[in-house]
NUMIZA-208862 format. One record per atom (N, C-alpha, C): x negated, y, z negated. Coordinates in steps of 0.001 Angstrom, whole numbers, plus 524288, in hexadecimal, padded with zeros to 5 digits. Each point is the difference from the previous one (the first is absolute). Layout:
<rs>
XYZ
...
</rs>
This chain:
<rs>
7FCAD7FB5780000
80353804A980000
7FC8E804D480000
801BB8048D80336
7FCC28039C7FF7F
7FF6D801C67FBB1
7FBA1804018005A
7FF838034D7FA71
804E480474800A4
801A5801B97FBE0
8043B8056A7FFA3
7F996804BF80005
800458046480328
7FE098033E7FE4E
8036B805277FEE6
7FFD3801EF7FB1F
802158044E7FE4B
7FF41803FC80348
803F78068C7FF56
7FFFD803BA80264
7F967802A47FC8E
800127FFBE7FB58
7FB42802A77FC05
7FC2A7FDF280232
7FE097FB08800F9
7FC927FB598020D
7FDA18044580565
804937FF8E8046E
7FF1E801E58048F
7FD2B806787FF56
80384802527FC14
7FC4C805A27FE71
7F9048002A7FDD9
800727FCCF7FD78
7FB557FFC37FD44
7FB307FE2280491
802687FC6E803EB
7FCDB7FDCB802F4
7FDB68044680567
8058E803FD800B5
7FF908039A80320
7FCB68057A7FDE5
80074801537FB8A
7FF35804B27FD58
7FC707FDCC7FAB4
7FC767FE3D800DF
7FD5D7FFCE7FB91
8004A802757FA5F
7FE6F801AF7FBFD
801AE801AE7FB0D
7FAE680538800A2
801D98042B7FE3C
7FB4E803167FF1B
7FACB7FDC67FE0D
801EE7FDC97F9B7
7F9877FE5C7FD86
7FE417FD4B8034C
803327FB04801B7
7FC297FC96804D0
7FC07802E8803C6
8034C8024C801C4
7FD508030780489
7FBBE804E37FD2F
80189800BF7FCF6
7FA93804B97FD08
7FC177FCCA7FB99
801AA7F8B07FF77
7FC647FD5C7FEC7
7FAD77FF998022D
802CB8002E8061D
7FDC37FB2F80524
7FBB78063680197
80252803BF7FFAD
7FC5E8045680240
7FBB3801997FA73
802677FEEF7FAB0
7FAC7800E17FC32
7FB1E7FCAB801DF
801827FB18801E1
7FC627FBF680033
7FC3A800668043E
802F6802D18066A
7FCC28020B8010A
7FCE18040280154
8011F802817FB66
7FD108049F7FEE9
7FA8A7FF777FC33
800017FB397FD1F
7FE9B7FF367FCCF
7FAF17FD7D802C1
801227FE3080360
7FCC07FBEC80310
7FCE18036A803BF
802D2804A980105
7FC308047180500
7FB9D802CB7FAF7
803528012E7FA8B
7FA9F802427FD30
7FC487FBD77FF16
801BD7FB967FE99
7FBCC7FA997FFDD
7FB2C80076802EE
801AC8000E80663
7FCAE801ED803C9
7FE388056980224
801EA801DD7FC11
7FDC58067A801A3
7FA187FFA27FF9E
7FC9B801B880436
7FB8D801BC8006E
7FD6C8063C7FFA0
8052B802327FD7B
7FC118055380024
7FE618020B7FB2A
7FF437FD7A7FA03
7FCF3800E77FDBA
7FAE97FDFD801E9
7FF817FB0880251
7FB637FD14801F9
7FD15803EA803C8
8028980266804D3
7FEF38045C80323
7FD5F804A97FD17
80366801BC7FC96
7FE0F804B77FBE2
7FA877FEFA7FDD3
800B77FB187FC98
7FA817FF177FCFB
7FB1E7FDFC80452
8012E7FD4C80330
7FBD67FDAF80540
7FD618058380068
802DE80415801AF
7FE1B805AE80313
7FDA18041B7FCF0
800C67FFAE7F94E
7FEB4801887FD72
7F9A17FCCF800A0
7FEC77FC307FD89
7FE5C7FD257FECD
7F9328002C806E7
801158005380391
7FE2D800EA804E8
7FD97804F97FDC0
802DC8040E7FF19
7FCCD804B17FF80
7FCB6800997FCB0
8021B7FD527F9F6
7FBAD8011F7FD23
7FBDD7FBAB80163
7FE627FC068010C
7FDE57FC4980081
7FC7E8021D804F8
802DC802208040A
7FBC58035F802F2
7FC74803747FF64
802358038A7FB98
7FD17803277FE10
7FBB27FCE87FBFD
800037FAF77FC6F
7FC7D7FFCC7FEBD
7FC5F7FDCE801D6
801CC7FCFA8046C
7FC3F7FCC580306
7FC848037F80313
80045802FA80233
7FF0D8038F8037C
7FAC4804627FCB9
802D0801037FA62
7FC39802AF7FD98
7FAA57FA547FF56
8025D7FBC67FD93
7FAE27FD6C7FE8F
7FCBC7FD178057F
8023780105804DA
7FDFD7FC7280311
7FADF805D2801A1
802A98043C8004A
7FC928066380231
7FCBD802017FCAE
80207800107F9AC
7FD78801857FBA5
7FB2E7FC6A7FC8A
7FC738010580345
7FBA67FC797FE5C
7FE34800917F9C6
80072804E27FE19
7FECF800487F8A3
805E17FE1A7FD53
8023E7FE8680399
805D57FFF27FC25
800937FC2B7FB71
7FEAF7FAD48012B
7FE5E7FA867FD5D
7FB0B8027E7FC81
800557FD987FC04
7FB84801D07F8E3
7FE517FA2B7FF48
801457FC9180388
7FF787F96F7FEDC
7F9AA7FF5C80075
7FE4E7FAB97FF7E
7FBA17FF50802A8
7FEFD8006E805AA
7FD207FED080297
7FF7C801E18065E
8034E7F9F180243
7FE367FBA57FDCD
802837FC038026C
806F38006A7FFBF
8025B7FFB07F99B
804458008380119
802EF8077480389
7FC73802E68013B
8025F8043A80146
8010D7FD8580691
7FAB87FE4D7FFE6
800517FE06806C7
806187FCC18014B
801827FB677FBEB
8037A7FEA5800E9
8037F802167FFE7
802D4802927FCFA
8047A802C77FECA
7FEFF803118054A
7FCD580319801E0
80290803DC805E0
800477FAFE80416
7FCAB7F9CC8004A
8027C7FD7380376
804537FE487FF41
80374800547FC19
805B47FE787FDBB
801FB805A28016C
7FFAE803627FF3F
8035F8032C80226
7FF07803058047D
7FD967FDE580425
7FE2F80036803B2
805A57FC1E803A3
800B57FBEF7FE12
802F07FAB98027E
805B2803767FED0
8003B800937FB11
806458034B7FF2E
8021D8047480285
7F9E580417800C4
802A28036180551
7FFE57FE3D8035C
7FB4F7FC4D802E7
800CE7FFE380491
804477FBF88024E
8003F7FC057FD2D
803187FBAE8002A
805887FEAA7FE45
800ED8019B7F9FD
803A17FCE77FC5F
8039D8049780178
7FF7680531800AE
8049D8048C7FE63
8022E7FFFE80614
7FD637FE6C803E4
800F5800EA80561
802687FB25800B1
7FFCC7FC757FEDA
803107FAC780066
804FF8009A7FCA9
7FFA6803657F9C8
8055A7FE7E7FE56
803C98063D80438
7FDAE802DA80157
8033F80410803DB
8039E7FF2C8038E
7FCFC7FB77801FC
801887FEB880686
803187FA977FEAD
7FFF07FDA37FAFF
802A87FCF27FF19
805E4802317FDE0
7FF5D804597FD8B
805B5802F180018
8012E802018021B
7FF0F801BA803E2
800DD8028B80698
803A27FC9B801DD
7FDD87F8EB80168
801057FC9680116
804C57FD297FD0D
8010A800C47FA5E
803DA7FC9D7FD05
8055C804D080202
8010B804767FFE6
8020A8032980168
801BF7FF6A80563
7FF977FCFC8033C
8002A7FDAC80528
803617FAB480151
7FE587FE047FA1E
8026F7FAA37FE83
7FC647FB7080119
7FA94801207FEFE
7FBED7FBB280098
800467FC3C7FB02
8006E7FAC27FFA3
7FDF97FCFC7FBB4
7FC23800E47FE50
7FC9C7FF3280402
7FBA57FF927FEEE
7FB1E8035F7FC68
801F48041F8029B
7FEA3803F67FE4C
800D78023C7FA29
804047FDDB7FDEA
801BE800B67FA5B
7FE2C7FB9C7FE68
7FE9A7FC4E8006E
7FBD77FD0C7FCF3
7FA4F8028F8004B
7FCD08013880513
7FB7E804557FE8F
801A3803C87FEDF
80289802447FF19
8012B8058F7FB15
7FE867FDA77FA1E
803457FB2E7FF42
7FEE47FEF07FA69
7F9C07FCC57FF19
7FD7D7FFCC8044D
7FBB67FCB67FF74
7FB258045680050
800FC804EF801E4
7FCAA80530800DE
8015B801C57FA73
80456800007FE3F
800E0801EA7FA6A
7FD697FCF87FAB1
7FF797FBF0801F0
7FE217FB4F7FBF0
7F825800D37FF61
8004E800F5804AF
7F9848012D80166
7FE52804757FB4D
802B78048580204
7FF0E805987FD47
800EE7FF317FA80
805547FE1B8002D
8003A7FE0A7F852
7FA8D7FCDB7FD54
7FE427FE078039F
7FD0E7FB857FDFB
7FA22802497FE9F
7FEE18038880364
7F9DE8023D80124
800C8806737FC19
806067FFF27FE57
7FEEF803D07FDDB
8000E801A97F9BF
7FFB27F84E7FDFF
7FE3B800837FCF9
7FB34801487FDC0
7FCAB7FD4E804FD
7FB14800D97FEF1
7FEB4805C780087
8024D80399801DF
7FE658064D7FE90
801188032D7FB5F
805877FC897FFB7
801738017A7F8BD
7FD047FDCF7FBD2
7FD937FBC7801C8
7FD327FC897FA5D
7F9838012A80087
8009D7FD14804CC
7FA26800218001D
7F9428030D8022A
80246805248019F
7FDEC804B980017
7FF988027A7FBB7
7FB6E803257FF7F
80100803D67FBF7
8015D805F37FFB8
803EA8017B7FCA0
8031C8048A7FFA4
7FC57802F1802D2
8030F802B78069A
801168058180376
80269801947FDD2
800688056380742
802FF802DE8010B
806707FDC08024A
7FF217FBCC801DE
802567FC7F802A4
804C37FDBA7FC51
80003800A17FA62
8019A7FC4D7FBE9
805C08004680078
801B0805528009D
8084C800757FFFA
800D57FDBF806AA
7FBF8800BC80434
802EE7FE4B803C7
8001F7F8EB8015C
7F9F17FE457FCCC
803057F9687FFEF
802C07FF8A7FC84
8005F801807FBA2
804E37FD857FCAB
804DE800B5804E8
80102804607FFCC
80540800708053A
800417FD9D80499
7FA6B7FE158016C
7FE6E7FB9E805CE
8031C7FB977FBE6
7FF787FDFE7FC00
8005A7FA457FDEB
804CC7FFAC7FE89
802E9804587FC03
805948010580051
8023180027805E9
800718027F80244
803787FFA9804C8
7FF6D7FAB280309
7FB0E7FC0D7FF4A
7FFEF7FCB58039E
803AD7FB507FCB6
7FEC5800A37FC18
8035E7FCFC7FC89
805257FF607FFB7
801F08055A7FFAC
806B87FFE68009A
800B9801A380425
7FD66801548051F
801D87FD5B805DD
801867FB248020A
7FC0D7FB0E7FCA6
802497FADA80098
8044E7FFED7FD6D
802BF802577FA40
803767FE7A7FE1A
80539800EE80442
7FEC5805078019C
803478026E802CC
801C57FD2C8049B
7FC057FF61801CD
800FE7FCB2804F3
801387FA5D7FFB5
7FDA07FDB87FBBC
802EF7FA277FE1B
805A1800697FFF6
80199803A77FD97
804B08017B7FE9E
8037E800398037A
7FDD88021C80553
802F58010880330
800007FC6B8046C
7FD177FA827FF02
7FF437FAAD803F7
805A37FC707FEC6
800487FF50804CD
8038E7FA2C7FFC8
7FC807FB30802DB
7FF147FF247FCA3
7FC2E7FAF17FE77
802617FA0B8042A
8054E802547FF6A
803627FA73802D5
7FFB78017E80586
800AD80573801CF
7FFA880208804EC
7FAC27FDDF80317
7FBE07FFE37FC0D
7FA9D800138027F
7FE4A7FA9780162
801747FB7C7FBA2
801DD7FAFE801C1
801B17FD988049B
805768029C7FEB1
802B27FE4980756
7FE8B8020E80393
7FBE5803568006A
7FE69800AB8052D
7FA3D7FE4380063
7FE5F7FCCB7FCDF
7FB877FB9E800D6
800247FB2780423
7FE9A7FF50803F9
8017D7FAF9802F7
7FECE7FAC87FCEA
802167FDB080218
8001C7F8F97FD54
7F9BA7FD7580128
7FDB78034980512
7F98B7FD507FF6C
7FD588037D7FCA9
800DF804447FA3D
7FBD88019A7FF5B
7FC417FAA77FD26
7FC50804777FFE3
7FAFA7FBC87FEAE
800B47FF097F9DA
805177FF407FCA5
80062800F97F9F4
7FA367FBD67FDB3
7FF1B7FBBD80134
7FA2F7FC967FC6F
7FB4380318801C6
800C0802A38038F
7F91680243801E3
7FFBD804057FE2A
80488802367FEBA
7FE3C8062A7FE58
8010A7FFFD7F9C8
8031F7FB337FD7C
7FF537FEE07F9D9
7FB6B7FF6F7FE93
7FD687FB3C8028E
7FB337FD227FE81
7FD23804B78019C
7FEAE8029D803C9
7FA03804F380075
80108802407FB1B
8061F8027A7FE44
7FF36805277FA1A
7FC3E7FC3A7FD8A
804247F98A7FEB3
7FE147FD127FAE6
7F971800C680047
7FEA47FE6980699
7F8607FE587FF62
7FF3C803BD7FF2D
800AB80644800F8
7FC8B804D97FED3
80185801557FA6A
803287FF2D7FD94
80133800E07FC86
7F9FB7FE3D7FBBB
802937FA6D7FF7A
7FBD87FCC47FE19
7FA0A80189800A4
7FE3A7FFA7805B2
7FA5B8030380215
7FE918047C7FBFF
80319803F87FEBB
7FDF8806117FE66
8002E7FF517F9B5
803507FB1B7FE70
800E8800357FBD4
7FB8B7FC087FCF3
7FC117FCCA80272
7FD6F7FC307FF22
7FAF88053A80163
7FF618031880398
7FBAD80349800C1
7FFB98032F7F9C5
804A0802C07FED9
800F7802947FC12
7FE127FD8D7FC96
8004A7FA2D7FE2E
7FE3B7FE447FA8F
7FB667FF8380038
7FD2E7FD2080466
7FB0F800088011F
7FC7B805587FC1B
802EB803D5800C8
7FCA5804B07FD77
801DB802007FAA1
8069F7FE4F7FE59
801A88011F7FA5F
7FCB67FB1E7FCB0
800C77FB49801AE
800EC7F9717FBF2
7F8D18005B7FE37
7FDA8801EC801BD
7F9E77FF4E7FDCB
7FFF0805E37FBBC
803AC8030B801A8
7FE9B805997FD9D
803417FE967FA33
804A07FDD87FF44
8023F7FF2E7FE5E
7FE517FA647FAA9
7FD467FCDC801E5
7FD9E7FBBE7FDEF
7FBA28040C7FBD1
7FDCC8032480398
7FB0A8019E7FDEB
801008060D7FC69
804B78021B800E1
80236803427FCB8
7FD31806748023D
7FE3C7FE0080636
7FD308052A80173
8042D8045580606
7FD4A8019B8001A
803608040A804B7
7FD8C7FBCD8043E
806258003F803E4
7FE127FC97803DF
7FDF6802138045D
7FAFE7FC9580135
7FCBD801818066D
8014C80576804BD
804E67FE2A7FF70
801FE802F4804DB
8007B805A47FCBF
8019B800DE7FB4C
7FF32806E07FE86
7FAAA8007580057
7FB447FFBA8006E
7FBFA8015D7FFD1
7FF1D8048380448
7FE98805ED7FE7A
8004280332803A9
8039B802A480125
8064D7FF0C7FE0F
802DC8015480239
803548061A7FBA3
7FC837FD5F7FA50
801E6805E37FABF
806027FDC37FEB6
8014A7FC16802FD
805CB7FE3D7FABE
7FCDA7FBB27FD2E
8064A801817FDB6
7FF937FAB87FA07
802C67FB0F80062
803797FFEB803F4
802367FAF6800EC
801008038C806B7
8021B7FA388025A
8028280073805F8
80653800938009B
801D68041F8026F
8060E8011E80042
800F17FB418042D
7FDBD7FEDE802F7
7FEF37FD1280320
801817FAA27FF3A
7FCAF7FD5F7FC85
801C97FA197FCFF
80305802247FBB4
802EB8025B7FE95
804C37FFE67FCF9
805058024B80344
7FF978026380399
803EA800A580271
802C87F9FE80310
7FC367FEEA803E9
7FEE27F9B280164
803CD7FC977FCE7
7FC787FE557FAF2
801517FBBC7FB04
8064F801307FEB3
7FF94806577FEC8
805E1800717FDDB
805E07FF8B8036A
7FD7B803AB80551
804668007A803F9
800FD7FCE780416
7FB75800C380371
7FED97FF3280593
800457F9FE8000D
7FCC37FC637FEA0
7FFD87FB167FF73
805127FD647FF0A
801688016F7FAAD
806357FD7F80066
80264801C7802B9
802E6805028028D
801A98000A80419
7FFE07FD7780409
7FBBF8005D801F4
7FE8E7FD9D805D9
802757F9DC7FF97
7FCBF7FE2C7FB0E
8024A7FA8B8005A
807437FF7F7FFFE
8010B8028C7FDCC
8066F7FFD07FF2E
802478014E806FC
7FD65802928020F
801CD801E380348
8010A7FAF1803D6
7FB9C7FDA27FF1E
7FE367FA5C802B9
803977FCE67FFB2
801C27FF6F7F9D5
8023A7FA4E7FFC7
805D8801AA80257
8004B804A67FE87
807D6803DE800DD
7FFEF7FCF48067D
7FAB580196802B6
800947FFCF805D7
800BF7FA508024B
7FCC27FBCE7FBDC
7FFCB7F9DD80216
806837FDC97FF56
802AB803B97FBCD
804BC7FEAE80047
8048D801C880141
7FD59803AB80566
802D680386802A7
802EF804707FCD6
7FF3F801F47FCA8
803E9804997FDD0
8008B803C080080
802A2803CB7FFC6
8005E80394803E0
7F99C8048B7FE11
800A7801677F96C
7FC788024D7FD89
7F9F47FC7C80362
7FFDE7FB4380068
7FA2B8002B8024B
8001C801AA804B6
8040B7FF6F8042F
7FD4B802E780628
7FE1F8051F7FDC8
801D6803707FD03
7FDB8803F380015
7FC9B801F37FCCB
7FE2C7FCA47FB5B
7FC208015F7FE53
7FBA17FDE880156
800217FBC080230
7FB2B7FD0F80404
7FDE2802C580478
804DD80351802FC
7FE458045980418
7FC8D8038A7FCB3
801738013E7FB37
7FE66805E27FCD8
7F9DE7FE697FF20
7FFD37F99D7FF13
7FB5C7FFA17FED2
7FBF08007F80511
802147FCBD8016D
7FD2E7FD6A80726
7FCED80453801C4
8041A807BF7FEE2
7FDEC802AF803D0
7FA1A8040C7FBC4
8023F7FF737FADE
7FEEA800B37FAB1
7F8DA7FE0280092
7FF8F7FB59801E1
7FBF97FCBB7FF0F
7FC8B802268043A
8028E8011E804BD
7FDE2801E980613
7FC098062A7FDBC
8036D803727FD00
7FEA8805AA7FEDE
7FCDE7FEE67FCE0
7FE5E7FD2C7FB7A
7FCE77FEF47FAA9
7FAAD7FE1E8033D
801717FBB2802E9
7FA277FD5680165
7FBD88049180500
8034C803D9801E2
7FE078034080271
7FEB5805337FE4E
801F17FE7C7F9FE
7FEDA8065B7FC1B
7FB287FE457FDF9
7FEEC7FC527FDF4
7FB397FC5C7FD7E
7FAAD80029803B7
800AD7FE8C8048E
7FBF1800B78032F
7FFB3803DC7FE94
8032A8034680377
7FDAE807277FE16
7FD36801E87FCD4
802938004C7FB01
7FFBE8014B7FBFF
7F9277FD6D7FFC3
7FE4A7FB1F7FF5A
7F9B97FE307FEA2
7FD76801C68046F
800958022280521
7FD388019F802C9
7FE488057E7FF7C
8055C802E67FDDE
7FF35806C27FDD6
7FDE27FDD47FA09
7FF807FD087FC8B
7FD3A800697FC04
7F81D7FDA87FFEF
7FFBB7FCAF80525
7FBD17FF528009F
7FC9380651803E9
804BD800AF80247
7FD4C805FE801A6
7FCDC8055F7FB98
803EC7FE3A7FBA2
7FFDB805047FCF7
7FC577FD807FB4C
7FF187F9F37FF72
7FCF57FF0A7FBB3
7FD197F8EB8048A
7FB9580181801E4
7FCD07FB258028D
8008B7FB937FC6E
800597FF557FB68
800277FA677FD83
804C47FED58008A
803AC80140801EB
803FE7FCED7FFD2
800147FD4B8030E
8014F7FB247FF70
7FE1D7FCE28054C
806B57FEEA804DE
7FD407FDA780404
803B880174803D2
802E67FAD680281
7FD9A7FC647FB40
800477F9B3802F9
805CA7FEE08000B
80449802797FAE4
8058B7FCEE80235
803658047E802E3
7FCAC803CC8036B
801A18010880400
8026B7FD6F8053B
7FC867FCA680228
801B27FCB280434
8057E7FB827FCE0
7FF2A7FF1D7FA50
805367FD0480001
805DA801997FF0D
7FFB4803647FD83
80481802EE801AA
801BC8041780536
7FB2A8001780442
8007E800AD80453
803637FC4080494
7FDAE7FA907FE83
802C97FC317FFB6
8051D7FF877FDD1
800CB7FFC17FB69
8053D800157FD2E
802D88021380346
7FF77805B380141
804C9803EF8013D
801497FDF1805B2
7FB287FEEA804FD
802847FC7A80467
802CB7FB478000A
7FE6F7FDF07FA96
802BC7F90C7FF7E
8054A802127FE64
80000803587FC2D
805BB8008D7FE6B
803B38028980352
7FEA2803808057B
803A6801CC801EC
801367FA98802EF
7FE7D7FA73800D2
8029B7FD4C802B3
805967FD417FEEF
7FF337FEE87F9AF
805BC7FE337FD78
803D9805207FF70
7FBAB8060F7FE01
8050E803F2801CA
802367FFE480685
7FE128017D8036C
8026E7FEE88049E
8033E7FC8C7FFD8
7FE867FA0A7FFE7
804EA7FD528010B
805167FEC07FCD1
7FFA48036A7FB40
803617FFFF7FBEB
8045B80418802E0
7FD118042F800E8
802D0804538028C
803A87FF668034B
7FE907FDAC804E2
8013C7FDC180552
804607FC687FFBF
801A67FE847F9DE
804957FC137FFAB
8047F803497FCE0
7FFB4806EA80098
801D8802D77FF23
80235802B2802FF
807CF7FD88800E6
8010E803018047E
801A28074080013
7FF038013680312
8028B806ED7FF42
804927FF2D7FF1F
80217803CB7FCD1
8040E800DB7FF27
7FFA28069F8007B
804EA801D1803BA
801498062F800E7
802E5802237FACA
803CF7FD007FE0F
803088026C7FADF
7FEAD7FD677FB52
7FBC2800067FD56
801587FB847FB91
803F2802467FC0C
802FA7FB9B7FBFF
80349802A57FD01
800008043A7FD3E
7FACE801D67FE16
7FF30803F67FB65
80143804DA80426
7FF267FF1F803EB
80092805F8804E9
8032A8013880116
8053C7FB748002F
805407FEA980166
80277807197FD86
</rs>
């Protein structure tokens, strides 16, 4: 027997109820600020200028650094890579997300991750400049640019437009092996210093007291990376994109490092120049799993947060 449908039934079905309908529009409203990108925009552009300005002073301003000559050398080849490299990559990567590139909003957050990362080492491990209010504000802004822009990812969006051949075991297993690699180099120079209760090898010359370097690593970077790994071996949406963040993350670091010991062997001859060629290496080996990670990233013209 049929169903009876009521005259109220037929209204309700035709004319929805106000709250319904001013439910259905809170929700997506709620969901466009979710993906709003223009605090991320705001702080990115902020964040470009001052970061230009300090890079720019320490890469031109040869008395600016009070360090020893070796670590001064490094620090202008580290911020040498951030002007010339890291601030021009996260630019053109928001040029590009504004367009509706994937891709590109994963190197935004992987140019941002760089600068956060190297700028600790200007807040910690230099000694007090002129320079001092504009990295704190380089390290603040790079910091809550990722929040910002985390904030404003759909994580599930970036997923489904991954093809079914990416390379998910080749590009898990490289974070896991480099991971491991830097982190087994690292002890190499803490686990004897540490046994022996002395400053380890690698500060020698450099006027710190510990490395921002192996504690940033130990505390952040390492577990991350690995998490990022395992999120990715089990496809989730959080690892496609923090495995990209790393992939491109790892590309900018291993080509700041060269730098950086080549401008510190310039400015102080004992520094030696030997793990130059391997992270010269590094940074060509690693753009091969970034490339093909990328490449299984289809364009998308509207992603949702743009909608």
């Amino acid at each position: 027997m049929a169903a009876t449908i009521t005259p109220t039934e037929i209204v309700r079905k035709q004319y929805p109820s106000r709250s319904s309908t001013s439910n259905r529009r809170a929700g997506t409203d709620r969901a466009a600020q979710d993906h709003d990108l223009t605090l991320a925009y705001q702080l990115s552009s902020a964040l470009a200028a001052v970061a230009t300005i300090a890079t720019a002073i320490g890469v031109f301003h040869v008395g600016i650094f009070r360090d020893t000559a070796m670590t001064a050398g490094n620090a202008r080849g580290t911020a040498l890579v951030i002007l010339a490299i890291a601030i021009p990559t996260m630019i053109a990567s928001m040029i590009l997300v504004s367009r509706g590139s994937l891709r590109a909003h994963i190197v935004w957050l992987g140019a941002l991750t760089y600068i956060a990362y190297n700028s600790v080492f200007f807040s910690y491990a230099i000694h007090f400049n002129s320079l001092f209010l504009l990295y704190a504000g380089t390290l603040s802004l790079s910091i809550w640019s990722i929040v910002a822009l985390l904030r404003g990812t759909d994580v599930e969006e970036i997923r489904a437009h991954f093809s079914s051949s990416t390379p998910i075991r080749t590009v898990a297993s490289y974070l896991v092996i480099t991971t491991i690699f830097f982190a087994l180099v690292w002890l190499k120079d803490i686990v004897p210093a540490t046994v022996h209760n002395t400053a380890p090898a690698g500060l020698v010359g450099t006027g710190m007291v510990t490395n921002p370097v192996h504690m940033t690593d130990f505390s952040v970077m390492f577990p991350l990376t690995i998490l990022a790994a395992m999120w990715l071996w089990q496809r989730r949406a959080w690892g496609y994109l923090l495995a990209g963040v790393f992939l491109m993350y790892g590309v900018l670091e291993a080509v700041s490092v060269a730098t950086d010991q080549v401008a510190g062997h310039i400015s102080d001859p004992n520094q030696s120049l030997a793990v130059v060629p391997l992270f010269v290496v590094l940074a060509l080996v690693g753009m091969v799993p970034t490339v093909m990670f990328f490449r299984n990233l289809r364009l998308a013209r509207n992603p949702s947060w743009q909608r």
